[in-house]
C-alpha positions, 0 to 999 in steps of 0.5 A: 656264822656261830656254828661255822666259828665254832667248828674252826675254833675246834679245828684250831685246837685239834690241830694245836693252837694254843693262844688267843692270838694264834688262834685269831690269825689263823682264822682271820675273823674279828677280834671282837667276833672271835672272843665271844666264840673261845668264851663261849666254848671256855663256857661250856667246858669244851675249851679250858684257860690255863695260865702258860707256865713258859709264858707268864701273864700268857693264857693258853687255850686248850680241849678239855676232856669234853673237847675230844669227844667232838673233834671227829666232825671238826677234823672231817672238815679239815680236808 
């Protein structure tokens, strides 16, 4: 499952999904499952939290310069 979330939570970014929420939906996984995976990736510097200046209180989620240098096997899967 680890390695199956990761790569939709990657896919999500490519794409643009920027909050938790959205991100959440559009994978239809648990709350809970979920969270763990984006702070993993926040973690390991794939993924980065940033306050949304539109949005006060809002995080937004977005690739780092580490993100793009993996995004070619996420998006191969997107088909």
């Amino acid at each position: 499952m680890g390695e199956r979330c990761t790569l939709r939570i990657m896919r999500g970014a490519v794409v643009g999904l920027r909050w938790f929420g959205d991100f959440q939906k559009s994978l239809g996984i648990a709350i809970e499952v979920f969270a763990t995976w984006l702070c993993r990736l926040c973690d390991e510097g794939i993924l980065a939290r940033r306050p949304d200046p539109e949005r006060p209180g809002w995080l937004e989620y977005i690739l780092t310069d580490t993100g793009p240098e993996l995004t070619p096997l996420p998006i191969t899967f997107m088909g």
